[in-house]
C-alpha positions in Angstrom: 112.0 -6.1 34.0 112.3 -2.3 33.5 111.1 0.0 36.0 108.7 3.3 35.9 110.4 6.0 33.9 113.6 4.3 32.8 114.1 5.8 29.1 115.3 4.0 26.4 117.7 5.5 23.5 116.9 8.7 25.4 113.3 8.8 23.3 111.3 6.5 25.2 110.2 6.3 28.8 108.2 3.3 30.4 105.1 4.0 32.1 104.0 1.1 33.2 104.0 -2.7 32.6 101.7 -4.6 31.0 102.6 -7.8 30.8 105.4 -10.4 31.0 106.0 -14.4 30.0 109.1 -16.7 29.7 110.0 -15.1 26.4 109.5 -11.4 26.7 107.7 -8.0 28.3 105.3 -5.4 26.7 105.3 -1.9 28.6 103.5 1.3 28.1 105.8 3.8 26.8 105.9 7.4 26.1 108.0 8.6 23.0 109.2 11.3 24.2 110.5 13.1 20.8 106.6 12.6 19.5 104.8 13.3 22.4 102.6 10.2 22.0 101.7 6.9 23.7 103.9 3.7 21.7 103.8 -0.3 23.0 107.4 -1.5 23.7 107.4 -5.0 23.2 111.3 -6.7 25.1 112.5 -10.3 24.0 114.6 -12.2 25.9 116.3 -14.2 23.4 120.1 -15.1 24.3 120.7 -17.5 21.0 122.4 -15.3 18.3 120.2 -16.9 15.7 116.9 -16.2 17.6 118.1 -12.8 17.5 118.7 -12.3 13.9 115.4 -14.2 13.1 113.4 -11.3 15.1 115.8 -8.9 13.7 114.3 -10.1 10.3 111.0 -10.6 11.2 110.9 -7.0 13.2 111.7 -5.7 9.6 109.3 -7.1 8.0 106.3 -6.3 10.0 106.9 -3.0 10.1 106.5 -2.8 6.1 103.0 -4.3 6.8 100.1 -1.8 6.4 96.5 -2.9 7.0 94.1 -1.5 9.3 93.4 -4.9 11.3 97.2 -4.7 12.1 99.1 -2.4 14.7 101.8 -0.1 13.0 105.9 -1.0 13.9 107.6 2.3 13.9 111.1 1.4 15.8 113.5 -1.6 16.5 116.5 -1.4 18.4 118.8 -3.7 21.0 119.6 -2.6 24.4 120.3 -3.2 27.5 121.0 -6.7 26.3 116.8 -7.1 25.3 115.9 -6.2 22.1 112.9 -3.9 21.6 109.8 -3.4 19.4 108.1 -0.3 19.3 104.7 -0.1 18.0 101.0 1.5 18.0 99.6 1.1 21.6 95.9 0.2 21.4 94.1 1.0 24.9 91.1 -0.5 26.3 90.3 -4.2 27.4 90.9 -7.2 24.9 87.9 -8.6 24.0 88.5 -11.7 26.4 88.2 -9.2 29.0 84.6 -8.0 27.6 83.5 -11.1 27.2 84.3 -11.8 30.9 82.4 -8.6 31.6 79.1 -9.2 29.5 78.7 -12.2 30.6 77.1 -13.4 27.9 78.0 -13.8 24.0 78.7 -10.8 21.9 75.8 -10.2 19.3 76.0 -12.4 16.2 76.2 -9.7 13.6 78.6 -8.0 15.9 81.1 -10.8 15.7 80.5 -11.6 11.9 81.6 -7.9 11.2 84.7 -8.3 13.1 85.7 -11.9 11.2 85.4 -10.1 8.0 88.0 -7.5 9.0 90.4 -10.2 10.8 90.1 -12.6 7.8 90.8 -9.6 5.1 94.1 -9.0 7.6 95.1 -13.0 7.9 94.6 -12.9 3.9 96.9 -9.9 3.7 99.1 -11.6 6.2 99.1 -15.3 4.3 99.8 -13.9 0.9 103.4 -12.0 1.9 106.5 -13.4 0.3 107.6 -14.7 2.6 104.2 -16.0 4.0 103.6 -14.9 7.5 101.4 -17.1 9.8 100.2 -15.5 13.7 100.2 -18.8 15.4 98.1 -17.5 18.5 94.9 -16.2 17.3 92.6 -15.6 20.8 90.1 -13.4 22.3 92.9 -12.2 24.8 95.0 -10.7 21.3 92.0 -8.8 20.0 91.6 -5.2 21.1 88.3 -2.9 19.0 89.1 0.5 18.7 86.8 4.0 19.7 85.7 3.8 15.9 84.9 -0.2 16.0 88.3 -1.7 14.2 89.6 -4.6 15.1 92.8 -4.9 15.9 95.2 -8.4 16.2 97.9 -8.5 18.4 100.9 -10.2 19.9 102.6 -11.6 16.7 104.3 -14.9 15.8 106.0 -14.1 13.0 107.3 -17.2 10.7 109.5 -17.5 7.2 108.2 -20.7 5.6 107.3 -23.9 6.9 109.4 -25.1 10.1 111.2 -22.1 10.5 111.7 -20.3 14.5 109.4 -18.0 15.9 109.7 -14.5 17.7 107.1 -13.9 20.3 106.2 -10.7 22.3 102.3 -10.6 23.6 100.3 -7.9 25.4 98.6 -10.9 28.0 100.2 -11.4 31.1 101.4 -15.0 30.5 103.4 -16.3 26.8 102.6 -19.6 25.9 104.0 -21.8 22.8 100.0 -21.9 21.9 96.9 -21.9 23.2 95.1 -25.1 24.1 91.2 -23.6 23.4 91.9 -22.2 20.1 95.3 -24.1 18.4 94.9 -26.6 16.3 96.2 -30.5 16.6 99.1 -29.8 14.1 100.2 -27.0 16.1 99.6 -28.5 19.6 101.5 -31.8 18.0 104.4 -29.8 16.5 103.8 -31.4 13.4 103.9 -27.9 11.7 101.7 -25.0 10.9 100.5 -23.2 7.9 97.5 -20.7 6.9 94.4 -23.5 7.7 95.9 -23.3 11.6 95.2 -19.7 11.8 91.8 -20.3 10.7 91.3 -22.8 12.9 92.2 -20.7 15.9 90.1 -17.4 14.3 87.1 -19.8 14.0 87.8 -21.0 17.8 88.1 -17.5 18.7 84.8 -16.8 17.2 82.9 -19.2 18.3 83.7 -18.4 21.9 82.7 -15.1 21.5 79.1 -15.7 20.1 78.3 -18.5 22.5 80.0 -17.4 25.2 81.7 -21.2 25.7 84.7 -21.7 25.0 85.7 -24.7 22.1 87.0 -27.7 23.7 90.4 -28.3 22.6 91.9 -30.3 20.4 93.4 -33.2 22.1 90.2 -33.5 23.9 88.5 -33.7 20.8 90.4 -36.0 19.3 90.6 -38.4 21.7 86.9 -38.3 22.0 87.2 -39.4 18.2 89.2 -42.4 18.6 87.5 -43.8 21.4 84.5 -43.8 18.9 82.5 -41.2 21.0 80.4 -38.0 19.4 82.5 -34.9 18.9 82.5 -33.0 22.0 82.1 -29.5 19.9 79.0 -28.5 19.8 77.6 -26.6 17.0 77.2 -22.6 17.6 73.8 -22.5 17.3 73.2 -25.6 19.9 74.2 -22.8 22.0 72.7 -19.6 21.1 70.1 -19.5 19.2 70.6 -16.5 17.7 73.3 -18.0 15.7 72.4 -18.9 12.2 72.9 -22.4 11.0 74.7 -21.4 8.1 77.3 -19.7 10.1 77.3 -22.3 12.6 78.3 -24.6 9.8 81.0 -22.5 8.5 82.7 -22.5 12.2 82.4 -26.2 12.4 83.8 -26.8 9.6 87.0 -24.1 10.2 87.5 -26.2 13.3 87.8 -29.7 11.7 90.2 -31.5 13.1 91.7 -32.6 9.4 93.7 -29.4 8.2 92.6 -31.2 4.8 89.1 -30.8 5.2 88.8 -26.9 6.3 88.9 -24.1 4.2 92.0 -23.9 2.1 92.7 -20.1 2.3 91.3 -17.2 4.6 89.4 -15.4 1.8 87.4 -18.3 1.2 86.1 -18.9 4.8 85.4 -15.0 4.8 83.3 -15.6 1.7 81.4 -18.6 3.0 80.6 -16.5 6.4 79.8 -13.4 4.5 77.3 -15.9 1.9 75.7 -17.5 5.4 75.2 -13.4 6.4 73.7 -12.7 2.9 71.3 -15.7 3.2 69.8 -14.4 6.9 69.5 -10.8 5.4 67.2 -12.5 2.1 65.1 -14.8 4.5 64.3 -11.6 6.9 63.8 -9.5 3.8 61.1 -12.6 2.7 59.5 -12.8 5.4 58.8 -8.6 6.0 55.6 -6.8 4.8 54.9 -4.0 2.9 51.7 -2.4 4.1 51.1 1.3 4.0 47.7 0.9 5.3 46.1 -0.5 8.7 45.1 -4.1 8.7 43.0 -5.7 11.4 44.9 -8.5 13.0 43.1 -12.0 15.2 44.5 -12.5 18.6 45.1 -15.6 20.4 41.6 -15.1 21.9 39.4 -14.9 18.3 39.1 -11.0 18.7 40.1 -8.9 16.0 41.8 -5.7 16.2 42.8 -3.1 13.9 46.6 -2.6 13.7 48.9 -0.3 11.5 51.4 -2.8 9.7 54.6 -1.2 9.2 56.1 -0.5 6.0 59.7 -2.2 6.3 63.1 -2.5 5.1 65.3 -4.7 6.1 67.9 -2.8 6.2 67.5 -0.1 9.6 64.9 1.7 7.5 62.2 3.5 9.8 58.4 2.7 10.0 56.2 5.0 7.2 52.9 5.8 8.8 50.1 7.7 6.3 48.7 11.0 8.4 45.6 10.3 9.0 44.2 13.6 7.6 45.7 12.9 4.7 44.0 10.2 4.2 40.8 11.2 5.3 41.2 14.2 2.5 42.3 11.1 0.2 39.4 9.0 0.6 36.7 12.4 0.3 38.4 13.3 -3.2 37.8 10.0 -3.9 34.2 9.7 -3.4 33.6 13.2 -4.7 35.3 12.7 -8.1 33.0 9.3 -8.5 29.9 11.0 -8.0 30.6 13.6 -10.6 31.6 10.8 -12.7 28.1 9.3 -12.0 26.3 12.1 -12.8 28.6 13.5 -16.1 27.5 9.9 -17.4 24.0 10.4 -16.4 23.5 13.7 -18.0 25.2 12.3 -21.6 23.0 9.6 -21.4 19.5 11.5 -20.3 21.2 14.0 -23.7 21.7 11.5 -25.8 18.2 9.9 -25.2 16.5 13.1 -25.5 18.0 14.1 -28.2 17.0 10.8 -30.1 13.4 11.0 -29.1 12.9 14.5 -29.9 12.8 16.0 -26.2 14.3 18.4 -24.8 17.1 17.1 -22.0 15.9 16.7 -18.4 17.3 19.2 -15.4 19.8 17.8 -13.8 20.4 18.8 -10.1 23.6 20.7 -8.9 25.7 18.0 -6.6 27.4 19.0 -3.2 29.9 16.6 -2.7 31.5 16.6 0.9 29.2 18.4 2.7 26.3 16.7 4.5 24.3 19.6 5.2 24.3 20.4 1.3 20.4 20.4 -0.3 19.6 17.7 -2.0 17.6 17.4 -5.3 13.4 17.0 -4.4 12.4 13.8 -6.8 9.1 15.8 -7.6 11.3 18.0 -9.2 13.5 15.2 -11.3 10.3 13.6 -12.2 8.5 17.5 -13.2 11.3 18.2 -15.5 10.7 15.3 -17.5 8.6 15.2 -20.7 6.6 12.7 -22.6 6.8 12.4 -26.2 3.1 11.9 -26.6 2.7 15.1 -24.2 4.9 17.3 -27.0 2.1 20.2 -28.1 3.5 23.1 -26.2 4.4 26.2 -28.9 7.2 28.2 -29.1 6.4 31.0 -26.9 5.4 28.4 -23.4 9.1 26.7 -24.1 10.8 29.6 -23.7 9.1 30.5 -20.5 9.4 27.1 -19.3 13.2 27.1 -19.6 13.2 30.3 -18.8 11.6 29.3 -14.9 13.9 26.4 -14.9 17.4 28.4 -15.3 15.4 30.2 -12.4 15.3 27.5 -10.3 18.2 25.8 -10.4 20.5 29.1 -9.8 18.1 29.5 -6.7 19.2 25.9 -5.9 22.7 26.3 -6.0 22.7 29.7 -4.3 20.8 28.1 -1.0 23.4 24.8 -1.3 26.3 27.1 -1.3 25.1 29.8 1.4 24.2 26.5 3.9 27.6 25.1 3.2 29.3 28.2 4.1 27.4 28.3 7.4 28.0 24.7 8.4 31.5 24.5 7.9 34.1 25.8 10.1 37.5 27.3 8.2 39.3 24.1 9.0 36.7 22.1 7.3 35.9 24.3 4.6 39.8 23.6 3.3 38.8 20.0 3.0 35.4 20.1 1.4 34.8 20.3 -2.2 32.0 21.4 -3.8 31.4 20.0 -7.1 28.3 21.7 -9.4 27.4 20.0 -12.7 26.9 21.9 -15.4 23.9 22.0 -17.3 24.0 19.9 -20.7 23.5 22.8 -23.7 19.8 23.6 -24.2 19.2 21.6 -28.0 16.7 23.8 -30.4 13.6 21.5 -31.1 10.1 21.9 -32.5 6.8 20.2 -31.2 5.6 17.5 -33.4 3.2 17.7 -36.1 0.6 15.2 -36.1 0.6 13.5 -39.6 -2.3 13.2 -41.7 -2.6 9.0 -42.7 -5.0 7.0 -45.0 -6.7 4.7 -42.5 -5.6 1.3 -42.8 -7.5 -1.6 -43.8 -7.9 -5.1 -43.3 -5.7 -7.2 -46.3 -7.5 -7.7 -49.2 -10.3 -4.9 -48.7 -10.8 -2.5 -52.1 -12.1 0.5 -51.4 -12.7 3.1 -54.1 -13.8 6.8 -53.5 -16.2 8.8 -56.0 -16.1 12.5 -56.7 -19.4 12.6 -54.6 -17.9 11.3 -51.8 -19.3 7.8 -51.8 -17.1 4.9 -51.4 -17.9 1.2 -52.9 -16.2 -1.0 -50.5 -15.3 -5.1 -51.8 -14.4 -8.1 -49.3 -11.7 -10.6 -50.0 -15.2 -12.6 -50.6 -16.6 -10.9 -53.3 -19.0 -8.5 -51.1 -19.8 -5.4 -52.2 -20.8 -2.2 -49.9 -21.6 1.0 -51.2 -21.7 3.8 -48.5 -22.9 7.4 -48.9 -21.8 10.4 -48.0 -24.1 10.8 -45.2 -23.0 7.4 -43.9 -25.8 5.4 -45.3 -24.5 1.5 -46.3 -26.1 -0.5 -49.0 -25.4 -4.3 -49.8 -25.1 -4.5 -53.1 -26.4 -7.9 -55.2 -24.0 -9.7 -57.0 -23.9 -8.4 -60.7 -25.9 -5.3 -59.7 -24.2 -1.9 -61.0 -23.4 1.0 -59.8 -23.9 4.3 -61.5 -22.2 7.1 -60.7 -22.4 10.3 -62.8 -18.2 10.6 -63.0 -16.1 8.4 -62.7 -14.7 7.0 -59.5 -11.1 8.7 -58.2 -8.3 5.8 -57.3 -7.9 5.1 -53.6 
């Protein structure tokens, strides 16, 4: 073990341990040529060809870049230990959070953090050679100030069945670890990508349930003595936890490498598809309302209640100002009633017009203002005229309009003075007052009675003489001769009538 302040190819001094196993050391460093805090990472391997293997494997890491992986900026031998400098990531691991919490870490939380981890295990799984952690656990995963995750304490490997370095930041170094390896690995029948996501899906699911996984021996020795799976599912445990994305854990955790998923950027897909399928339900089930709706208790009472206008996605409540919609809702009911009464005055036009008549007076409307005058009916039913009624001349219509026009400007003059004295200059920016205007006066003439030859029954024959005296015959042969001075004579059949001219037609 190296002590406080011993300095190391005269660049870099130790601070301070933090942790030490069978195979190795970490310290906290200082480089002192940077000025900057580095993790120096000692092995103690004595077997030449453990050495060369983390030689090789020290090499390769540090031509790794990905942001879910800490940087390798030095590797050296010494002091018969050889050393690997890299980026120091403060703060407690995430077991350590956990421990402090005491209780699970937010579900979304921990999904975010598996996307990040399974982008870097892809990056790490698709490097030629392929390169495999072997001892993925809460106690190797350290978030930063900005919310990256970071993974830890390598085992590198080169191929199947090949040695491993190892070098950790815990205070003990184990060949695995029971809660979160897989069988394979605990049987040392070999490892490959599907172990690491075996041991990422352990690690999750101990941080959203706050459980930790049983492990895999005990598992599968539940199995063969034909008892239920001692795993329970996520969501058995918090339910918080999505069944979708319990089901993806349970099925990174199989005990049959066969039957989980075959590469690290298809679990992150099926956990990012069970995220995707929360966000649609929630996004299903959220309203839209701009207005207030009036809600039932558990009681029967009803209540009125602003619904919020949602999105899903962490966007704020809209709430209408309420004088905003009190101005809305006046506009609306002033702009009807002019409607009304624009329809009302083309069709009181239109009927006059047709009828001879001159239009009706139509009253000015105040729309928004309760004190505002309102039309007298004597008046409405004054200003209308009768066809039959028509024998004013020329001369009495003009006057007549003329105290009309009067009257209505007299009207609107006393409407608008009262409004001005009822309304306060708050209210008087919200009013509207809304005057009709008067349909153009239509030039017309009274009727001339027409002169028309009375009518008779069917049949009759009547025939007129210069004298004035009329001979009148029935449908049944009846003569009648009347005389100018209204005298009647029934006249015999075959009798004649003589009459000094002749007789005009009828």
């Amino acid at each position: 073990m190296l002590s406080p302040d011993t300095i190391l190819q005269n660049r870099y001094r130790i601070v301070r341990q933090l942790g030490q196993g069978g195979m190795g050391a970490v310290y906290e460093a200082l480089d002192l040529r940077l000025d900057t805090t580095i993790a120096l990472k000692e092995t103690f391997f004595v077997d030449d060809r453990l050495r060369k293997q983390f030689e090789r494997e020290a090499r390769l890491l540090a031509r790794l870049h990905h942001p879910a992986l800490p940087r390798v900026s030095d590797h050296f031998s010494e002091i018969e230990g050889q050393f690997l400098v890299m980026q120091f990531i403060g703060g407690d691991d995430l077991f350590e959070k956990l421990s402090h919490r005491r209780g699970p870490f937010p579900a979304d939380q921990v999904t975010a953090w598996a996307d990040q981890l399974l982008d870097a295990l892809d990056y790490l799984h698709t490097q030629d050679p392929q390169i495999i952690h072997r001892d993925i656990k809460p106690q190797n995963l350290k978030v930063t100030s900005r919310g990256q995750i970071i993974l830890l304490d390598f085992g590198l490997a080169k191929g199947q069945g090949s040695e491993i370095s190892r070098v950790t930041t815990s205070a003990s170094i184990f060949g695995y670890t029971p809660n979160y390896a897989p069988l394979e690995q605990i049987q040392g029948l070999g490892t490959d990508a599907r172990s690491d996501l075996y041991a990422l899906a352990a690690t999750l699911y101990h941080l959203i349930t706050a459980v930790k996984p049983p492990d895999a021996l005990t598992r599968a020795a539940a199995i063969v003595n034909s008892q239920p799976d001692p795993l329970q599912r996520a969501n058995e445990l918090n339910p918080d936890v999505s069944p979708q994305l319990a089901g993806a854990l349970q099925r990174a955790m199989a005990q049959n490498r066969e039957q989980r998923y075959a590469t690290a950027a298809e679990m992150r897909h099926a956990l990012r598809a069970s995220s995707d399928a929360i966000t649609v339900s929630s996004r299903s089930e959220a309203e839209t309302v701009l207005f207030p709706t009036a809600t039932t208790t558990s009681s029967g009472t009803t209540q009125a209640g602003l619904s919020p206008l949602t999105a899903v996605s962490g966007e704020t409540t809209a709430i209408r100002h309420a004088s905003m919609a009190s101005r809305g809702t006046r506009m609306w009911w002033a702009i009807s009633a002019l409607a009304v009464v624009v329809l009302g005055a083309g069709i009181v036009g239109l009927y006059a017009h047709q009828n001879g008549t001159a239009p009706a007076e139509q009253p000015a409307v105040v729309a928004a203002t309760p004190e505002a005058e309102s039309p007298s009916p004597n008046d409405a039913n004054s200003a209308s005229v009768d066809d039959t009624q028509v024998e004013a001349t020329d001369q009495d219509d003009t006057t007549e309009q003329t105290a009309r026009k009067s009257e209505r400007s007299s009207r609107e003059r006393t409407a608008k003075k009262k409004t001005s004295q009822s309304t306060t200059p708050e209210e008087h920016e919200e009013s509207t007052v809304i005057v009709v205007p008067e349909p153009p006066a239509m030039e017309w003439s009274p009727k001339v009675p027409r002169t028309r030859p009375p009518r008779h029954p069917t049949g009759v024959t009547v025939r007129t003489f210069p004298d004035g005296t009329q001979l009148i015959t029935s449908p049944d042969g009846r003569r009648i001769l009347v005389t100018p001075d209204g005298k009647k004579k029934l006249l015999r059949p075959g009798e004649k009538v003589t009459i000094d001219k002749a007789p005009t037609s009828p």
